[in-house]
C-alpha positions in Angstrom: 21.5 14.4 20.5 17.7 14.9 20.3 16.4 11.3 19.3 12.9 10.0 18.7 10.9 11.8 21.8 9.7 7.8 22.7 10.0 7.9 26.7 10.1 4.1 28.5 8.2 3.5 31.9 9.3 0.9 33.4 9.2 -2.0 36.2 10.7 -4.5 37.0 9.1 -8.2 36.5 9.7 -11.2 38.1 7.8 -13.3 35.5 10.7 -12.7 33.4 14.7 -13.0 33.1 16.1 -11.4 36.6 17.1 -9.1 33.5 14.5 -8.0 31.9 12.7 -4.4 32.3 9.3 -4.2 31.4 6.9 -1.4 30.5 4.2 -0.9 32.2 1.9 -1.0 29.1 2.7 -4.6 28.3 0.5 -6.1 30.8 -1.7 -7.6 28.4 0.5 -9.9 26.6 0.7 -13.6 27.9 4.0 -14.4 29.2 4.8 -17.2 27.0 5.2 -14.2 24.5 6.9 -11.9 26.4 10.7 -14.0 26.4 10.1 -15.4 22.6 13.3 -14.4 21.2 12.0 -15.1 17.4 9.5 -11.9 18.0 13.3 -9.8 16.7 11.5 -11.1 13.6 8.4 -9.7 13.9 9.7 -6.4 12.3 11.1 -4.8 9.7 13.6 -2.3 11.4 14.6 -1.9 15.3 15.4 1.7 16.0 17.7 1.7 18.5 17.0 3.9 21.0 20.6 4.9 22.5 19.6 7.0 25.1 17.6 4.4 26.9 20.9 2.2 27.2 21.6 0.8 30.8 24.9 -0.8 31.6 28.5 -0.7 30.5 27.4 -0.6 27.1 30.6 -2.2 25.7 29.3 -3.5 22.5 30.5 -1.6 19.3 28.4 -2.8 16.6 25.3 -1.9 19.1 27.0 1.5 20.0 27.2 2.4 16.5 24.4 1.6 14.8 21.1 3.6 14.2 18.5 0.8 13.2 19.0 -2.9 13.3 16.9 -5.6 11.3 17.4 -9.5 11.6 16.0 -11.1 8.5 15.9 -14.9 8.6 19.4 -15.5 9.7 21.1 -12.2 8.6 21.8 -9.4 10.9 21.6 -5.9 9.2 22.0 -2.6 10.6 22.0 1.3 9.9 25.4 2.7 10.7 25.4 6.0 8.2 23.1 8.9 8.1 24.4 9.8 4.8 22.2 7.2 2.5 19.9 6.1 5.2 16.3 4.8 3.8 18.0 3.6 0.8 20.8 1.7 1.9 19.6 -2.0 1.3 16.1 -1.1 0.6 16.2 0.4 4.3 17.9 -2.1 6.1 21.4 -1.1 6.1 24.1 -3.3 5.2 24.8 -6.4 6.5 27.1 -6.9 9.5 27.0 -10.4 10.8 24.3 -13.5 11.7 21.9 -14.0 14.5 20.6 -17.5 16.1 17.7 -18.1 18.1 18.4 -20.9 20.5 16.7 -21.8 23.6 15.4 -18.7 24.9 18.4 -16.7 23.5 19.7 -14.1 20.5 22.8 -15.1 19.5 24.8 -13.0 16.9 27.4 -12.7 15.3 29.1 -9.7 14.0 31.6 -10.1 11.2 34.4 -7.9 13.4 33.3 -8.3 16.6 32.4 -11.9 17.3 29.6 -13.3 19.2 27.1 -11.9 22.2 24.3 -13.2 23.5 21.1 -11.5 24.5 18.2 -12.4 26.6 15.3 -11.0 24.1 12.1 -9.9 26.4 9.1 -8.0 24.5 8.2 -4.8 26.8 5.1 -3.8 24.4 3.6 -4.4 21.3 6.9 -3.1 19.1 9.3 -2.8 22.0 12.0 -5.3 23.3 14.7 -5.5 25.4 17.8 -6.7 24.3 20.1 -8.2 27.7 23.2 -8.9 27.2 24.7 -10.8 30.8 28.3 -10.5 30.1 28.6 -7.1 29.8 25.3 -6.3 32.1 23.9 -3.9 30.0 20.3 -3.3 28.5 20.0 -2.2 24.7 16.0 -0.8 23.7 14.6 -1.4 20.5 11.7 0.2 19.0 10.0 -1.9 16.0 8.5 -0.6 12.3 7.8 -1.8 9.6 10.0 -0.3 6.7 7.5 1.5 4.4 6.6 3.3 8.1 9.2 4.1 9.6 10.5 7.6 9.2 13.9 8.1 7.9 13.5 11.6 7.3 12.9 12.5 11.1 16.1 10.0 12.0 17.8 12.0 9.5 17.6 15.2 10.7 17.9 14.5 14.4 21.3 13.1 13.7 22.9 15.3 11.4 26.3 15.4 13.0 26.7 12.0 12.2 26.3 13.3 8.5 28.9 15.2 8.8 31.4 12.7 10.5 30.0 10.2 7.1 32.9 12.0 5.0 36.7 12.4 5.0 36.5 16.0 4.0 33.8 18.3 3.2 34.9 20.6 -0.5 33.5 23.9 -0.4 32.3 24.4 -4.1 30.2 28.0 -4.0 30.1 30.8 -2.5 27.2 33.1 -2.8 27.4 37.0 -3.8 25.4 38.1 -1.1 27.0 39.0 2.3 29.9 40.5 3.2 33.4 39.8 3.1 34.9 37.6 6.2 37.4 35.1 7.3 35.3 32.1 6.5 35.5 33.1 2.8 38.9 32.0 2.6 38.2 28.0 4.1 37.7 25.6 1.0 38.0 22.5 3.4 36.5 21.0 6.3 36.3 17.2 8.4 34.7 16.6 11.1 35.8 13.8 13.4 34.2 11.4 15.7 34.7 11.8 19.7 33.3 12.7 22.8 34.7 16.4 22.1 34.0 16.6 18.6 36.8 18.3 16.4 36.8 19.8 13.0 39.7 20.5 10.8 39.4 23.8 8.6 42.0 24.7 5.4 42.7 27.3 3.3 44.1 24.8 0.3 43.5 25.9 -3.0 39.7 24.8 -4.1 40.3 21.5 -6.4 43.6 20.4 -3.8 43.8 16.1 -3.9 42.6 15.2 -0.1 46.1 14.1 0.9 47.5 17.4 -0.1 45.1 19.5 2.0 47.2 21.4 5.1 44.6 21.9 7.9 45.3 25.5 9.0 42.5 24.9 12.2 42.1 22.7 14.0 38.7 23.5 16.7 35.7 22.0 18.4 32.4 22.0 16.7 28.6 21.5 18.2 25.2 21.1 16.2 22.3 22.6 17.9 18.4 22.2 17.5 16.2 25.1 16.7 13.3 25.6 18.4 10.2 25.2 16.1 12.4 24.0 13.4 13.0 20.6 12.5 15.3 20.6 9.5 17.4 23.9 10.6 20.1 23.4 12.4 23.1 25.7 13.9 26.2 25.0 13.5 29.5 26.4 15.8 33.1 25.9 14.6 35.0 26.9 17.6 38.3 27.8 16.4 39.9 28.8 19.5 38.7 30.1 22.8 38.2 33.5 21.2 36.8 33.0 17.4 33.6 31.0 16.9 32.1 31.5 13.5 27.7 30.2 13.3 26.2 29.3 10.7 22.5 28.1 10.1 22.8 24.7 8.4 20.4 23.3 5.7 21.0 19.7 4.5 20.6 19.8 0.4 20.8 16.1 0.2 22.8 13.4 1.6 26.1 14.7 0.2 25.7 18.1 0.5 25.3 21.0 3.3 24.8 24.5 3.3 26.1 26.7 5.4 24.5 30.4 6.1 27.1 32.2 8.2 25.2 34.8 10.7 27.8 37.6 10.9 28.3 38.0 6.7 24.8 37.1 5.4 26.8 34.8 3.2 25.6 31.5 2.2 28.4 28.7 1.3 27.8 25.0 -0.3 29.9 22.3 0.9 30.0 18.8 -0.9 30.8 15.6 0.9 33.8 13.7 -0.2 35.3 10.3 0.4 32.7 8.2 2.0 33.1 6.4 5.1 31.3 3.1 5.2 31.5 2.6 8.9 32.3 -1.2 10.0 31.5 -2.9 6.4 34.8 -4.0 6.0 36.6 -2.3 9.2 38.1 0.2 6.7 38.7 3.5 8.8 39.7 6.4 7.6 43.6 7.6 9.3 41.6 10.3 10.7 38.8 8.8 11.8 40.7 5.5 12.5 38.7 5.2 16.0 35.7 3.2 15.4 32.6 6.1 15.8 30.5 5.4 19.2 27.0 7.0 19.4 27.4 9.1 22.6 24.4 9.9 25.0 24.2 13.7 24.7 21.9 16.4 24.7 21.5 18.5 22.5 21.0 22.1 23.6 17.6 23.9 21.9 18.1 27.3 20.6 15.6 29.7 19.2 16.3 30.8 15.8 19.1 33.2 15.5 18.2 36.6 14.5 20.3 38.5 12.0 
């Protein structure tokens, strides 16, 4: 997954917690500021960058969530693409509550119980988040909301728009192009995992979700076009043989399009049973494994010519 291109030098500081990992740009703050715990307050929103993660990262309110905030007591974070900006004015939903106490970040999810963090500032809108009992290192990035950029978080994560919905209803298909298997596939889901899979059916168009009968069942991968930064490619692998790629277009936060390469044709798909990941620990049977944010990346591609 291509994140924010935000790249972290660091060193290690004896000044601070044996834990902490500090940039080399924050030299010029005092250390009294540096371990201030209440400086989580100082922004708006916390991107947090998941590639940067050091440790076990065993944490799965962290391991899920795209942006944190901590508002005065109340601990809030980003966990869906699909709604992200908007979502409590920008600040996701709420998950738990934090405390600051002696030196320390205490929170509390409403699932997962309570951590503790060592907070240390590593630059003027960066900290470290330490947490000792499962040794691993969380890195936030801070904005203000009306500047951060939702749009470009978006885009970069679009398979996790894709995984926001139990199914995906194919509702047009356009005349151009030329006839194909793909024509015949009103369904899809997409599922959450460190091989990603996607279901495909053949149901009749209008089928109630617990009738569908997934025909497929494949791997999928979302890949970055070069030059392009809300273009995507999409592969549904549906066995070692048949792949079908299609250039996907995000219409809005419920709904794709899909250009297959081979046909020329272009197909709408519409998002469909919303998955509110860890609001109330509701998961869908399907996707009944609590979604993890996994360190990958994304291959670039140059645009497919057709």
């Amino acid at each position: 997954m291509r994140l924010l291109k935000i790249t972290f030098s660091l060193t290690i500081s004896l000044l601070l917690f044996s834990s902490c990992i500090i940039n080399e740009y924050s030299n010029d703050y005092p250390e009294e500021q540096l371990d201030d715990p209440s400086f989580v307050e100082a922004y708006d929103v916390w991107y947090l960058d998941y590639h940067a993660t050091q440790g076990s990262d065993e944490i799965p309110y962290l391991q899920l969530a795209f942006t944190l905030s901590f508002d005065r007591g109340k601990l809030y974070a980003n966990n869906n693409i699909s709604g992200i900006g908007f979502q409590g004015n920008g600040y996701g939903i709420q998950i738990g509550n934090y405390d600051l106490n002696r030196g320390l970040l205490v929170a509390n999810h409403d699932l997962d119980g309570q951590d503790t963090f060592e907070v240390c500032q590593l630059s003027k809108n960066e900290i470290e988040l330490y947490n000792a009992t499962t040794d691993t290192s969380y890195f936030l990035i801070g904005y203000d909301v009306d500047e951060f950029d939702y749009d470009k978080l978006f885009y970069e994560n679009i398979e996790y728009l894709l995984q926001d919905f139990e199914i995906w209803r194919k509702y047009d298909t356009s005349i151009a192009g030329t006839r194909n298997e793909f024509d015949y596939e009103n369904f899809l889901s997409f599922i959450a995992g460190k091989n990603n899979t996607f279901y495909s059916s053949k149901s009749k168009a209008g089928t109630d979700i617990d009738l569908v009968y997934w025909n497929y069942e494949g791997n999928y991968e979302v890949f970055d076009i070069d030059g392009y930064d809300d273009l995507k490619v999409l592969t549904l692998g549906y066995d070692s043989i048949n792949t079908e790629t299609f250039e996907l277009t995000v219409v809005n936060d419920t709904i794709v399009e899909l250009f297959h390469i081979n046909s020329g044709t272009t197909y709408k798909f519409e998002g469909d049973y919303f998955i509110q990941y860890l609001k109330d620990g509701k998961i869908s049977e399907k996707n009944k494994t609590t979604r993890k944010r996994t360190k990958i990346k994304r291959q670039k591609i140059n645009k497919i010519s057709y």
